[in-house]
KOLKOL-240653 format. One line per 8 residues: number of its first residue (from 1); their letters; for each residue y, x, z of C-alpha. Coordinates in nm, 3 decimals, padded with zeros to 5 digits, m for minus. Layout:
REM KOLKOL-240653
NUM = a = Y/X/Z ~ ... .
This chain:
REM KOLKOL-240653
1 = xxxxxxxx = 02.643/00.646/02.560 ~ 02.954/00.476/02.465 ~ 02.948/00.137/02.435 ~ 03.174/m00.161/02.349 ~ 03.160/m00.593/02.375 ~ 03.364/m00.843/02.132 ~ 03.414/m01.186/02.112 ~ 03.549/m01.407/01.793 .
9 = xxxxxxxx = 03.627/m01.756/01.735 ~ 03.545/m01.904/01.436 ~ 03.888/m02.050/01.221 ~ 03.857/m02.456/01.184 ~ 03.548/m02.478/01.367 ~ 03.413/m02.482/01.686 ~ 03.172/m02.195/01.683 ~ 03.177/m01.792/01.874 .
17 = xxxxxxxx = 03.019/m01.482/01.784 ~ 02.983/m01.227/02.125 ~ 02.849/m00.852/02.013 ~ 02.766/m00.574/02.239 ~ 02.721/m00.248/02.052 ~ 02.625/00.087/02.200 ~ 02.680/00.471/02.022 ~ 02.426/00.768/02.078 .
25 = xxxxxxxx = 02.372/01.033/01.895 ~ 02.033/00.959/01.695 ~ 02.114/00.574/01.629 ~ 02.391/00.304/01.712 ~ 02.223/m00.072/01.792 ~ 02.416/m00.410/01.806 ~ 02.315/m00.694/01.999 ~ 02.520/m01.004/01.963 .
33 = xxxxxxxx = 02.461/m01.400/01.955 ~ 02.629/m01.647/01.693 ~ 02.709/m02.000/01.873 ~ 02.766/m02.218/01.524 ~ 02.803/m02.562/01.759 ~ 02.892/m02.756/01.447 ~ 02.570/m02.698/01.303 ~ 02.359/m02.714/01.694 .
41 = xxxxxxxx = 02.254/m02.378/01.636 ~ 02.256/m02.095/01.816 ~ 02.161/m01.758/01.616 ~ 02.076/m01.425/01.887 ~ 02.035/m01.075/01.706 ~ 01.936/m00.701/01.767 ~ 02.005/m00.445/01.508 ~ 01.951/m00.093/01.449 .
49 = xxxxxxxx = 02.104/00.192/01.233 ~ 02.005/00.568/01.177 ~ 02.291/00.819/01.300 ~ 02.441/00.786/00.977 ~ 02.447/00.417/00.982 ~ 02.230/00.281/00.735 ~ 02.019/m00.024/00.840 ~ 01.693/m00.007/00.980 .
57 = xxxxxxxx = 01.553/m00.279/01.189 ~ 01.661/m00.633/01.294 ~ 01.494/m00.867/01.487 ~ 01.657/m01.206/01.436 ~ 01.617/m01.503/01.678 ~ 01.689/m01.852/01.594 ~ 01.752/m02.000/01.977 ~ 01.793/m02.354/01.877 .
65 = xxxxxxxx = 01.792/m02.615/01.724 ~ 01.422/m02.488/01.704 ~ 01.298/m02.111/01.832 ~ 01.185/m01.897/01.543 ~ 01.175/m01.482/01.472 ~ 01.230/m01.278/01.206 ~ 01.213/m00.933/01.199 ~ 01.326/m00.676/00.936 .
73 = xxxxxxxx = 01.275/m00.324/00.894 ~ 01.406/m00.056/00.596 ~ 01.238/00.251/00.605 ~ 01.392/00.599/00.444 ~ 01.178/00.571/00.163 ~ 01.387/00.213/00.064 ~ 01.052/00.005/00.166 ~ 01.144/m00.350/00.339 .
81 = xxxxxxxx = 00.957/m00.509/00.554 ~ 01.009/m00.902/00.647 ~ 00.749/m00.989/00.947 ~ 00.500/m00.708/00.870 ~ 00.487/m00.752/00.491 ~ 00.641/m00.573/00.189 ~ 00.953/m00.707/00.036 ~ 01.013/m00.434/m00.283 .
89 = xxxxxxxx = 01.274/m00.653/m00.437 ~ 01.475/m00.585/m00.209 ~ 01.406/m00.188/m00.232 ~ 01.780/m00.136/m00.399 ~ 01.944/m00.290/m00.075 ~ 02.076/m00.092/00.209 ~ 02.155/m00.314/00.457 ~ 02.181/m00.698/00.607 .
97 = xxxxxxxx = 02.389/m01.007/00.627 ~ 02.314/m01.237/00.919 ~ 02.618/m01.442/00.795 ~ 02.461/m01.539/00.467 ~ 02.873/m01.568/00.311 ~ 02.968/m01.490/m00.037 ~ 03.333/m01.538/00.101 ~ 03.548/m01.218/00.078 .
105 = xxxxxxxx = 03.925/m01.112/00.205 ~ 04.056/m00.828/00.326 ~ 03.973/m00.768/00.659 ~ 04.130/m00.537/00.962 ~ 03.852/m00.315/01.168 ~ 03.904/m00.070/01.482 ~ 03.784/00.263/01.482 ~ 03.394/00.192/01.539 .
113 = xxxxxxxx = 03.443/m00.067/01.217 ~ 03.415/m00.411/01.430 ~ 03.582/m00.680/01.257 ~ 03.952/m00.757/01.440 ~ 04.067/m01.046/01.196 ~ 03.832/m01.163/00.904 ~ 04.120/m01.435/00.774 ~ 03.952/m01.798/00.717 .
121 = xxxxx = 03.605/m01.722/00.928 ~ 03.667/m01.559/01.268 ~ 03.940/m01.383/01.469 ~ 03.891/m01.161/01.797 ~ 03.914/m01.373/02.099 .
């Protein structure tokens, strides 16, 4: 199973993102940890894809300032799940943002589409 580990910097702040991602043949999963030390936070994060890439679980981890969980599932049928419980408006989405950022730009990827320069928010390390 092929696997590969970045890290970013965040532009004009003091914060890091660190992702290790591994490939197999029925599902790629991410884990990674977001360090945003401006805000004291510290955000740590599994994800999981079907072979074609589509989202399909997440199990989100606020570290600190104070612990909490979240997990989130998407089933074939387009049924989410937040903590157990049915979500259908979000039944026309297909995947997640853990950045929570309206803020677009072109961006450069590598061959396994991880971010290499996302201009104004982070840059590989």
């Amino acid at each position: 199973m092929p696997a590969v580990h970045y890290r970013w910097q965040q532009d004009g702040a003091a914060g890091r993102e660190e992702i290790h991602a591994s490939f197999s043949a029925d599902a790629p999963r991410w884990q990674g940890k977001s360090h945003m030390e401006q805000a004291g936070a510290v955000l740590a994060y599994k994800i999981e894809t079907d072979a074609a890439g589509v989202f399909s679980h997440a199990v989100l981890t606020l570290a600190e300032p104070a612990r909490r969980t979240m997990t989130i599932e998407r089933h074939a049928d387009g049924e989410w799940l937040i903590d157990g419980e049915s979500r259908p408006e979000f039944s026309a989405g297909t995947d997640i943002d853990v950045m929570d950022s309206d803020f677009t730009a072109v961006i450069t990827v590598d061959a396994h589409g991880f971010v290499l320069d996302y201009p104004g928010v982070l840059r590989l390390d």
